[in-house]
MARVO-560171 format. One record per residue: residue number from 1; residue in one letter; x negated, y, z of N, C-alpha, C in turn. Coordinates in steps of 0.2 Angstrom, whole numbers. Layout:
N
{NUM, a, {X, Y, Z}, {X, Y, Z}, {X, Y, Z}}
...
//
This chain:
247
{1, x, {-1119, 870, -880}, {-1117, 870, -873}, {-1117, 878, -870}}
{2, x, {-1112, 880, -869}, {-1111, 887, -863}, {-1116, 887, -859}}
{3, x, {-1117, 894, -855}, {-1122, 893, -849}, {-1118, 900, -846}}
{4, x, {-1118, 896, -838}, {-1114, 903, -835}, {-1119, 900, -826}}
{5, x, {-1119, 903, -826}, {-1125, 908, -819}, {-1123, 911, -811}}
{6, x, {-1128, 912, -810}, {-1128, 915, -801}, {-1133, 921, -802}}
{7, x, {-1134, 928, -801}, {-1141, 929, -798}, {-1141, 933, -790}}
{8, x, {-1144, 934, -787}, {-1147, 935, -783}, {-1151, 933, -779}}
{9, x, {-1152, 937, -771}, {-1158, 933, -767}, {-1157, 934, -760}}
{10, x, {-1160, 928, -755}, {-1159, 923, -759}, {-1154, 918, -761}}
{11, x, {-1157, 912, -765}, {-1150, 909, -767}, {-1150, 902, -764}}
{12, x, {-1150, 900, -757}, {-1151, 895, -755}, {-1142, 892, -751}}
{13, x, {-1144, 900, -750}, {-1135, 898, -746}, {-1129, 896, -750}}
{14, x, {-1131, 895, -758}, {-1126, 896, -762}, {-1122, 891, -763}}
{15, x, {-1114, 890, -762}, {-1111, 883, -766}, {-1108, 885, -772}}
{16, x, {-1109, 890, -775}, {-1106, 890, -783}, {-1109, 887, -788}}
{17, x, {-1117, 884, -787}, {-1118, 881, -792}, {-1116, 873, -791}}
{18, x, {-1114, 871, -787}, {-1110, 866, -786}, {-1104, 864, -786}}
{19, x, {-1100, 870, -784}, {-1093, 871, -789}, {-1092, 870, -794}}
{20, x, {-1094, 874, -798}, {-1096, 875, -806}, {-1097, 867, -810}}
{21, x, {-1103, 864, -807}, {-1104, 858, -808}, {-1100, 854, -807}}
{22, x, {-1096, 852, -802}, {-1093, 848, -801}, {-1085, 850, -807}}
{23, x, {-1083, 854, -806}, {-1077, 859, -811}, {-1080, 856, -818}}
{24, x, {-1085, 858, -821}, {-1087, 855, -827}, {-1088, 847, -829}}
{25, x, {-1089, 843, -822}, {-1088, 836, -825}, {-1081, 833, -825}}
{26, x, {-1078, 838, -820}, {-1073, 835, -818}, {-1068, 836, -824}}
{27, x, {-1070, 843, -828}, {-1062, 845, -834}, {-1065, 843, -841}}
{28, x, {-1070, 840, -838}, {-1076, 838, -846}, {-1076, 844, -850}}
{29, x, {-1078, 849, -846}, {-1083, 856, -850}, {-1088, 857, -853}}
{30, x, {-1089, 857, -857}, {-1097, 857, -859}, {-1102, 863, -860}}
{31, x, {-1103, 862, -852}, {-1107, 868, -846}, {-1110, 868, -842}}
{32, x, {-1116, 872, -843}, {-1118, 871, -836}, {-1120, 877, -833}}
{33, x, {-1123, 877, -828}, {-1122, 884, -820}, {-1128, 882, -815}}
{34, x, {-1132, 888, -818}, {-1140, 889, -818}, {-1139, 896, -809}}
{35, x, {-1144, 895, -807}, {-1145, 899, -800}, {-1151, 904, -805}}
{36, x, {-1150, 910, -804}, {-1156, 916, -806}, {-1156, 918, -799}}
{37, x, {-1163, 914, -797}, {-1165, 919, -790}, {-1170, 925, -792}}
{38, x, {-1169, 930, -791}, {-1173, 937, -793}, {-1175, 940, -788}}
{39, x, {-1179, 943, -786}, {-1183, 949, -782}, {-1180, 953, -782}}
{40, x, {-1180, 955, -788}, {-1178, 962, -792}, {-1173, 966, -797}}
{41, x, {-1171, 967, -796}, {-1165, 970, -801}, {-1167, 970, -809}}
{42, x, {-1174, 972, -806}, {-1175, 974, -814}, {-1177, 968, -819}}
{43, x, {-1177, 960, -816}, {-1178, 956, -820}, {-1171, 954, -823}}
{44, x, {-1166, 958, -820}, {-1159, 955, -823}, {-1158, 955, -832}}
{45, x, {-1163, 960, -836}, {-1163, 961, -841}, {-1167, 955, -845}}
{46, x, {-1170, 952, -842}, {-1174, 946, -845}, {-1170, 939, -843}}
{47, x, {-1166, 940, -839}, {-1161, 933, -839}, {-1155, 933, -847}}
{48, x, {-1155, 938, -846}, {-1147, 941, -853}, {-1154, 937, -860}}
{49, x, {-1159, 941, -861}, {-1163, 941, -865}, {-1167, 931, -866}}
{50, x, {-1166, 930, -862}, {-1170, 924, -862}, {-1163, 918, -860}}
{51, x, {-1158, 916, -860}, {-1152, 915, -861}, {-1145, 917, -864}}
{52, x, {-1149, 913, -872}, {-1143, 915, -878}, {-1139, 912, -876}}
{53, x, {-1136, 907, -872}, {-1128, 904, -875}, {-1126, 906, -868}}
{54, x, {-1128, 910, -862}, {-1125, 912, -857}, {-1117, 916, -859}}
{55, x, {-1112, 915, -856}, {-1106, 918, -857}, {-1106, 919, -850}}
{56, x, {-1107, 920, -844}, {-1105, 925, -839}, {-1109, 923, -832}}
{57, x, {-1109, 928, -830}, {-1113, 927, -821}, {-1110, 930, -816}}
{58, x, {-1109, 925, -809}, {-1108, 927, -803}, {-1114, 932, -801}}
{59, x, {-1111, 938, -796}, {-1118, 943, -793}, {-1116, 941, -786}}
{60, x, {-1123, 940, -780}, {-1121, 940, -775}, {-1126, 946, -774}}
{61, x, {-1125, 943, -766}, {-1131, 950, -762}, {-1139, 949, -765}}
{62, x, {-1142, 953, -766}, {-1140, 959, -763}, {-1139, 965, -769}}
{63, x, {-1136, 963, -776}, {-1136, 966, -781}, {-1128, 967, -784}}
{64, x, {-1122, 969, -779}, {-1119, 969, -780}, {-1117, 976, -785}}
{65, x, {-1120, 980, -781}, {-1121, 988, -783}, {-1126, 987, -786}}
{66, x, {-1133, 986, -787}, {-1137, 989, -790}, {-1137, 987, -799}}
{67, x, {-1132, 981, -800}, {-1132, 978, -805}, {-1126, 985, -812}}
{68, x, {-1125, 988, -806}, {-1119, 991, -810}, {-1124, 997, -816}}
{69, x, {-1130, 997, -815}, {-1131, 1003, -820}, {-1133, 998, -827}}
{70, x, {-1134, 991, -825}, {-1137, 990, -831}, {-1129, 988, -835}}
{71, x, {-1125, 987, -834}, {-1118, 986, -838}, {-1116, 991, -845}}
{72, x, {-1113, 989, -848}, {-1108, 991, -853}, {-1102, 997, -851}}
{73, x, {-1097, 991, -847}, {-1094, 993, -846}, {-1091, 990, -839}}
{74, x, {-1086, 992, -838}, {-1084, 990, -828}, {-1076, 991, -829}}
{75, x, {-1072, 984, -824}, {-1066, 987, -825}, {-1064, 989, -823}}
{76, x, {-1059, 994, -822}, {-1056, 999, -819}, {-1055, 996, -809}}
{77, x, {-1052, 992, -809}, {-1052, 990, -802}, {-1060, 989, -799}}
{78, x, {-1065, 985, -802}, {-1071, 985, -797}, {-1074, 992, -799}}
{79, x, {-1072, 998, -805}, {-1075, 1004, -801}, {-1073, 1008, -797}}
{80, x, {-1067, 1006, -796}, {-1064, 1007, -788}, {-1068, 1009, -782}}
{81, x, {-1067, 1000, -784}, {-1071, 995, -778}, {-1079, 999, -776}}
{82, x, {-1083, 999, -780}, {-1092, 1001, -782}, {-1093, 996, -781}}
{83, x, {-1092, 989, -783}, {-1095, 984, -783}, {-1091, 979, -789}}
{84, x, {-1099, 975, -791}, {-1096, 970, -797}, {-1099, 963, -794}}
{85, x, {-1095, 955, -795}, {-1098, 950, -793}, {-1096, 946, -798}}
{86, x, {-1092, 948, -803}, {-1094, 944, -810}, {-1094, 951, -818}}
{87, x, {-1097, 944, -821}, {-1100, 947, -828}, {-1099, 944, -832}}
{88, x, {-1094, 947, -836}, {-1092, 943, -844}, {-1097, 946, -850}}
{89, x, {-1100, 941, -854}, {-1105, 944, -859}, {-1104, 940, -866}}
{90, x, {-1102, 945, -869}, {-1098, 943, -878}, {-1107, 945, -880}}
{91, x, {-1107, 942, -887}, {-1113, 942, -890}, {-1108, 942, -898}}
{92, x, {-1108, 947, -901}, {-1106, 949, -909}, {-1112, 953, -911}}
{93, x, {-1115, 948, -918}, {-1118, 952, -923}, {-1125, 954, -920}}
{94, x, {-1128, 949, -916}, {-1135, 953, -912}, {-1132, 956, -907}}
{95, x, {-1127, 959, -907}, {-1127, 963, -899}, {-1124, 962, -895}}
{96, x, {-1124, 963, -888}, {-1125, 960, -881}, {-1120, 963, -879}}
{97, x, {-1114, 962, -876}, {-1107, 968, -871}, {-1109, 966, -864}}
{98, x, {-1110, 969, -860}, {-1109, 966, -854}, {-1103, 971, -850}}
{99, x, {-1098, 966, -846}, {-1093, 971, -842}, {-1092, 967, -836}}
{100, x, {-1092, 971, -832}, {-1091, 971, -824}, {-1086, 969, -822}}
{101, x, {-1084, 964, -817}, {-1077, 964, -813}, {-1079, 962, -806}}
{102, x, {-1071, 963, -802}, {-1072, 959, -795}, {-1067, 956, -793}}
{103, x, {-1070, 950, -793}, {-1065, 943, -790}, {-1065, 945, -783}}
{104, x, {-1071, 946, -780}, {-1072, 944, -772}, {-1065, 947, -769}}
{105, x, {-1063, 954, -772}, {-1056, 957, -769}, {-1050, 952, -770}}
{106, x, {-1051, 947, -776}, {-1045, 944, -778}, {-1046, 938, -771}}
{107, x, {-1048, 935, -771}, {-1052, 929, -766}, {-1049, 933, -759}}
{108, x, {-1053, 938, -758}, {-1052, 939, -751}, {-1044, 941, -747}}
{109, x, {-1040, 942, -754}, {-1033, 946, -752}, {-1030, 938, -751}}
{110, x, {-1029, 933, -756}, {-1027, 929, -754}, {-1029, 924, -749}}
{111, x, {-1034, 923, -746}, {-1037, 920, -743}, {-1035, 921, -735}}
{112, x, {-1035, 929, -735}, {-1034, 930, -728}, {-1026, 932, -726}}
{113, x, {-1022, 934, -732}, {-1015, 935, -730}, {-1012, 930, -725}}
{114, x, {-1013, 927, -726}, {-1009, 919, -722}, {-1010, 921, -714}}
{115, x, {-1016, 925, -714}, {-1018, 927, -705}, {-1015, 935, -703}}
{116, x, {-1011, 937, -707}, {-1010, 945, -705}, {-1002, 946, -704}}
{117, x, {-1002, 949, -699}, {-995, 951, -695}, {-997, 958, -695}}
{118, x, {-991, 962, -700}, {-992, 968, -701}, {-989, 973, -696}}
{119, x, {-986, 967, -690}, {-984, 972, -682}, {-990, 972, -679}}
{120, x, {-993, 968, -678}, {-1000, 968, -675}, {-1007, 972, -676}}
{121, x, {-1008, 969, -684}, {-1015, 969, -688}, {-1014, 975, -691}}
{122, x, {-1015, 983, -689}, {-1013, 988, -692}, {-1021, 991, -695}}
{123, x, {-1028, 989, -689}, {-1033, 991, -690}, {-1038, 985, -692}}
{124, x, {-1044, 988, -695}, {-1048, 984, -694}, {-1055, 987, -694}}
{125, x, {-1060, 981, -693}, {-1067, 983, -693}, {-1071, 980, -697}}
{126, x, {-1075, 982, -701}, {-1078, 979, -705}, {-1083, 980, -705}}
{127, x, {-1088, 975, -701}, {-1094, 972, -702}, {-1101, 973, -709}}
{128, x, {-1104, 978, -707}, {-1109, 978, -715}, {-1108, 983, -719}}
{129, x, {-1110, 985, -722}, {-1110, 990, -728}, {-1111, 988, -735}}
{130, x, {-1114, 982, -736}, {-1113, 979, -744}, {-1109, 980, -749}}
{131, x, {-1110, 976, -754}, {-1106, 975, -760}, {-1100, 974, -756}}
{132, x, {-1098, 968, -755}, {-1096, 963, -752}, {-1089, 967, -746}}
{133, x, {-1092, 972, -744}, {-1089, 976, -740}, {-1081, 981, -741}}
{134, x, {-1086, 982, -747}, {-1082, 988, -752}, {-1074, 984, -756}}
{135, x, {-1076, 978, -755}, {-1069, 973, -759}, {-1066, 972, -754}}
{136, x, {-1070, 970, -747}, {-1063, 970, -742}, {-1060, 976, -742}}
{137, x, {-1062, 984, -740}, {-1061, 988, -738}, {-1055, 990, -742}}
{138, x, {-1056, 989, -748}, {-1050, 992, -754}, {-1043, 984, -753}}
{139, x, {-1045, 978, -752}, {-1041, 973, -751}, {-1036, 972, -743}}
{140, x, {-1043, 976, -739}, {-1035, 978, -734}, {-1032, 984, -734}}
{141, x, {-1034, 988, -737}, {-1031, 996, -738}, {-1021, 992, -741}}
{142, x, {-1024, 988, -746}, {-1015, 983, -750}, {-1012, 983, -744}}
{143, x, {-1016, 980, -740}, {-1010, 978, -734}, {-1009, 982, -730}}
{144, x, {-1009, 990, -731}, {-1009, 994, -726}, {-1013, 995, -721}}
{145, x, {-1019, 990, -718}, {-1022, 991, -715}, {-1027, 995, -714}}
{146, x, {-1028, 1000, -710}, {-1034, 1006, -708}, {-1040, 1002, -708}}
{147, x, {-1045, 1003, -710}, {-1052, 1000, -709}, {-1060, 1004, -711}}
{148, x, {-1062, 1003, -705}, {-1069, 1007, -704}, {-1076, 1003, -704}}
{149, x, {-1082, 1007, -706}, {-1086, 1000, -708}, {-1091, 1002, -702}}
{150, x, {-1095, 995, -700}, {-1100, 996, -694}, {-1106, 995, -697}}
{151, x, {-1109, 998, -696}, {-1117, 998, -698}, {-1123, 999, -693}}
{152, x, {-1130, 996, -693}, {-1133, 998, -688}, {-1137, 1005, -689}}
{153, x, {-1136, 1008, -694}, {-1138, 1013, -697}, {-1131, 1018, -700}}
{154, x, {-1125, 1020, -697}, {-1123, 1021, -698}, {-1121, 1029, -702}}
{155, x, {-1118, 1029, -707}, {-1116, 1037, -708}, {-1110, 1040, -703}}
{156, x, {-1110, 1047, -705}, {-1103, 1052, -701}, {-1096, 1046, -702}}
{157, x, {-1094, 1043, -706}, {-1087, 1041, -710}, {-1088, 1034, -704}}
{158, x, {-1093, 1030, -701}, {-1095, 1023, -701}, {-1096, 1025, -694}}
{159, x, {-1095, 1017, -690}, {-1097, 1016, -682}, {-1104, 1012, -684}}
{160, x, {-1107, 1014, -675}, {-1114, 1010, -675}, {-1110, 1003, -669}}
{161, x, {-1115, 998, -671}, {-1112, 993, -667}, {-1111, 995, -658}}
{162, x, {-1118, 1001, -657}, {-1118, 1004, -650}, {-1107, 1006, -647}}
{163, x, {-1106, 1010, -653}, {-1098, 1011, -653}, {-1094, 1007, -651}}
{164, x, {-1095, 999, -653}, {-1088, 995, -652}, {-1087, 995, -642}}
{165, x, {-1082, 996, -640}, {-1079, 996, -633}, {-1073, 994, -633}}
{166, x, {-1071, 993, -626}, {-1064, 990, -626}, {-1059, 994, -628}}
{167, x, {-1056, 1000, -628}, {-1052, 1006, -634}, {-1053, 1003, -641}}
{168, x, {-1060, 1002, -643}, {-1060, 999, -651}, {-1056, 994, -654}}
{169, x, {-1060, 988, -646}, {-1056, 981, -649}, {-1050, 980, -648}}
{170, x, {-1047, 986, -645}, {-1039, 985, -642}, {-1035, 986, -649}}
{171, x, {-1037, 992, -651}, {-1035, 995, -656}, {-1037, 991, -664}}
{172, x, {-1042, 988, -661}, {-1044, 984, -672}, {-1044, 978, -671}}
{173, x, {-1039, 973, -671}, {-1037, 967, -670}, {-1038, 963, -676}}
{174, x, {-1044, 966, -681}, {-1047, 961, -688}, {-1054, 964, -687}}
{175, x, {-1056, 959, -687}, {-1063, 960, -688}, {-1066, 956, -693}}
{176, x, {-1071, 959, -699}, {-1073, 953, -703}, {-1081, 956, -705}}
{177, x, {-1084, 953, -706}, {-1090, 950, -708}, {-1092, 949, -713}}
{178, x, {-1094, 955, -718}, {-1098, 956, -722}, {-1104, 956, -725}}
{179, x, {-1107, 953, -718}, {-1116, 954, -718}, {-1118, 946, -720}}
{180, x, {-1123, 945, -720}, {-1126, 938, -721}, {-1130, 933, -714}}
{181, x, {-1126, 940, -709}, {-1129, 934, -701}, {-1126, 930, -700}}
{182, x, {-1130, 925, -699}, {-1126, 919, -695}, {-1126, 912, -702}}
{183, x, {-1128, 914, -709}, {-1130, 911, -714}, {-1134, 905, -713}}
{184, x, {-1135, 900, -715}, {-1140, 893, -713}, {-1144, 897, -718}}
{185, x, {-1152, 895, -715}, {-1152, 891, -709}, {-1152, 894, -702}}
{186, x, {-1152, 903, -704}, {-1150, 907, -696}, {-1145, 907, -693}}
{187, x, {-1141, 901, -691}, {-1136, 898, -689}, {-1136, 903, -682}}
{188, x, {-1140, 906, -678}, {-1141, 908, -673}, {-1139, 915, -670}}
{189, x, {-1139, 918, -677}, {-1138, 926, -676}, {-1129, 926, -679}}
{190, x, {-1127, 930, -676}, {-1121, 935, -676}, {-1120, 943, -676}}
{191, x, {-1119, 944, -677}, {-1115, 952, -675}, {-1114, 954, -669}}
{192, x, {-1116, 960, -668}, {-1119, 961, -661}, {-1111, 964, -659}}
{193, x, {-1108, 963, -657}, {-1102, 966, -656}, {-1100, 963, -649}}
{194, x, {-1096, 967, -643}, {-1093, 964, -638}, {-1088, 956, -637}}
{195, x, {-1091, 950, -639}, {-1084, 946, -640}, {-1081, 943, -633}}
{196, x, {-1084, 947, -628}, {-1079, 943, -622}, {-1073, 949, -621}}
{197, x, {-1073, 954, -625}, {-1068, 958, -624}, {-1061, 956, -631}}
{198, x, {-1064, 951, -635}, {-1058, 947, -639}, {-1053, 946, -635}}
{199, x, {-1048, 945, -639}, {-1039, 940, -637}, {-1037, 935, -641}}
{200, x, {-1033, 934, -639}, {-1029, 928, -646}, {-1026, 932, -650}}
{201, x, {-1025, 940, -650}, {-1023, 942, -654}, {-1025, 945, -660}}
{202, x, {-1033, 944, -659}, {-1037, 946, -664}, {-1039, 939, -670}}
{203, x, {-1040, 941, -677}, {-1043, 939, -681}, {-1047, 940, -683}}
{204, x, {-1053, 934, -682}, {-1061, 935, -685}, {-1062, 932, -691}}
{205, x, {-1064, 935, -697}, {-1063, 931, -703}, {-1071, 932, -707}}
{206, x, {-1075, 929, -708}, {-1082, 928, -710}, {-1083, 925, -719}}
{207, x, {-1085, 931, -720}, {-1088, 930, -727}, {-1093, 924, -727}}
{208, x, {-1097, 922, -724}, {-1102, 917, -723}, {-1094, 910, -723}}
{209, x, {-1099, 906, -726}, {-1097, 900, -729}, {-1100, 891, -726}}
{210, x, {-1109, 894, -724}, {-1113, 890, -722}, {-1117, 891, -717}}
{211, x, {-1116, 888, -709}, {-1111, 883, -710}, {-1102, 887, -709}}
{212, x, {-1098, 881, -709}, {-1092, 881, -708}, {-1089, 886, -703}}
{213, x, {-1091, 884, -697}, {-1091, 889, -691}, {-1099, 893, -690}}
{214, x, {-1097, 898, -690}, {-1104, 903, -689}, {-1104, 906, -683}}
{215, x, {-1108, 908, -679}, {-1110, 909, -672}, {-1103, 915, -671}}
{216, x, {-1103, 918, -674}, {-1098, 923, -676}, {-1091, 920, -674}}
{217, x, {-1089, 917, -677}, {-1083, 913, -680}, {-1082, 909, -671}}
{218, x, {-1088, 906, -667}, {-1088, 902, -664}, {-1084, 907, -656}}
{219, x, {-1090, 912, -657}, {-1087, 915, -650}, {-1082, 920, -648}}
{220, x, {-1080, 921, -656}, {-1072, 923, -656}, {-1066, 919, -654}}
{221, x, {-1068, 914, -659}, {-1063, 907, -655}, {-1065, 907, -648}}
{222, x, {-1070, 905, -645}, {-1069, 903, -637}, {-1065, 911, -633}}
{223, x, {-1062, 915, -638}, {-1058, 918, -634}, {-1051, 922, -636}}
{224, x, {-1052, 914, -641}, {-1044, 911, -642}, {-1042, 917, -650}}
{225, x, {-1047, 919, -652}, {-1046, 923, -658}, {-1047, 918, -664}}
{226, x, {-1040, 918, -669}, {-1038, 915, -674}, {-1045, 919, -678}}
{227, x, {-1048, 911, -684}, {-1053, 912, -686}, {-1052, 910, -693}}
{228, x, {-1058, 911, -697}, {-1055, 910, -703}, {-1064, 909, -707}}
{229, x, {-1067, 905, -710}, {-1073, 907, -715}, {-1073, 908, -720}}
{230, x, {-1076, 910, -725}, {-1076, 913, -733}, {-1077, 907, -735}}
{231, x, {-1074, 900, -735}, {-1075, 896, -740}, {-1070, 896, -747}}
{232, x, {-1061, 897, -744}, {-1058, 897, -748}, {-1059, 904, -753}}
{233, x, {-1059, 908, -750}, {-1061, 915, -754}, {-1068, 916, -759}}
{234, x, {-1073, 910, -757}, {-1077, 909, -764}, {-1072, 904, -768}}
{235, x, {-1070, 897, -767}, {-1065, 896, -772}, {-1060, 900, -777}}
{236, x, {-1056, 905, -773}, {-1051, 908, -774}, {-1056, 914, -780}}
{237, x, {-1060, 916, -778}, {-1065, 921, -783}, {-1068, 918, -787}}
{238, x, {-1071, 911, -786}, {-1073, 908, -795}, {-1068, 907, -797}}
{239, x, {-1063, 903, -794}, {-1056, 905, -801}, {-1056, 911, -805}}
{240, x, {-1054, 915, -801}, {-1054, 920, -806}, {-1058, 924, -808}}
{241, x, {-1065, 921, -807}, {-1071, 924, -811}, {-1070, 920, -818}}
{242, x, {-1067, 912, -818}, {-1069, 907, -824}, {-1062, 912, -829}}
{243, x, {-1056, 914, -825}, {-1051, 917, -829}, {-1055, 923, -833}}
{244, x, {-1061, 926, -830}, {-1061, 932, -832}, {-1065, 928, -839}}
{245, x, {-1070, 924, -838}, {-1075, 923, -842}, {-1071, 921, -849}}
{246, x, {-1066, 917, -848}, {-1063, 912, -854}, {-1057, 916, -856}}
{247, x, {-1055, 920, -852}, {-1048, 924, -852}, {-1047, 927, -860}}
//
């Protein structure tokens, strides 16, 4: 039996190992899809090690970067990106390959095209500095899209959330959501962002998945802004992480 995986932390908010599972009985796979919650990056070497029939693992937060030194190799598009959120691992003759990829960018470009009017959406703002951030950032760059990242620590290149005003919002008609606020069970936090100066012209689009509507997601809508959650784009992403694994 195959074994294919998750790590991060933590991993409560996760639906891939449900995906997985369900995918596996439903195509009669003979698989299963284990959660590695770790503290530490550096335990990542004792899951490879103590999991011989492993053939690949999903990366979530907050290891999306940190996982990249222990790798082999990385492919050319996620080192782009600086971030990997799958791992293909061949095993010949005693030895271990591990190589890098990134779905999330494939996930996220499809996921969200269906919402972007290239007369409109010329800018955007991106919420967070993560892994996670770095595949939007490269995924709207495809659509022509200008986009800047907000952090509450922000560097020279980055806005602080103190910055967003109504010049901002007039001008960055996407906004998306990188961070992990608003995740269950902190259903109650959002991004500190001005939303009563949203329109119906703006798209709010949220990596968070759980719940369905996130406080985020919520108070954009009450001001008539086209919404969207990260549920399709994890779909859209383990596809093409299971392409990467068996491809």
């Amino acid at each position: 039996m195959d074994t294919y995986g998750l790590i991060g932390y933590p991993l409560k908010h996760s639906f891939s190992r449900a995906y997985f599972t369900e995918k596996f009985a439903k195509e009669e796979i003979d698989a299963i899809y284990l959660n590695f919650e770790i503290e530490n990056i550096s335990l990542f070497t004792g899951i490879i090690e103590s999991q011989p029939t492993l053939k690949g693992l999903n990366v979530t937060l907050p290891y999306k970067e940190q996982v990249i030194p222990f790798l082999d190799e990385i492919d050319p598009r996620a080192q782009t990106i600086g971030a990997v959120n799958v791992i293909k691992i061949l095993r010949e003759n005693g030895k271990v390959k591990l190589t890098g990829y990134n779905s999330d960018i494939i996930g996220f470009q499809n996921s969200i095209s269906p919402l972007i009017d290239k007369n409109v959406h010329t800018k955007a703002l991106i919420l967070g500095t993560g892994g996670a951030s770095k595949a939007v950032l490269n995924g709207l760059k495809a659509f022509g899209i200008e986009s800047v990242l907000v952090s509450r620590t922000p560097n020279p290149e980055q806005l602080s959330y103190l910055d967003i005003d109504q010049d901002i919002i007039n001008n960055y008609k996407v906004i998306v959501n990188t961070s992990p606020l608003g995740t269950f069970p902190n259903v109650e936090d959002a991004p500190d962002i001005p939303y009563h100066l949203l329109s119906n012209g703006h798209v709010l689009y949220d990596l968070v998945y759980n719940p369905a509507e996130t406080k985020f997601l919520r108070l954009g809508k009450q001001q008539g802004a086209t919404i969207k959650n990260g549920a399709e784009m994890l779909e859209l992403q383990a596809r093409a992480a299971w392409e990467i694994w068996n491809g």
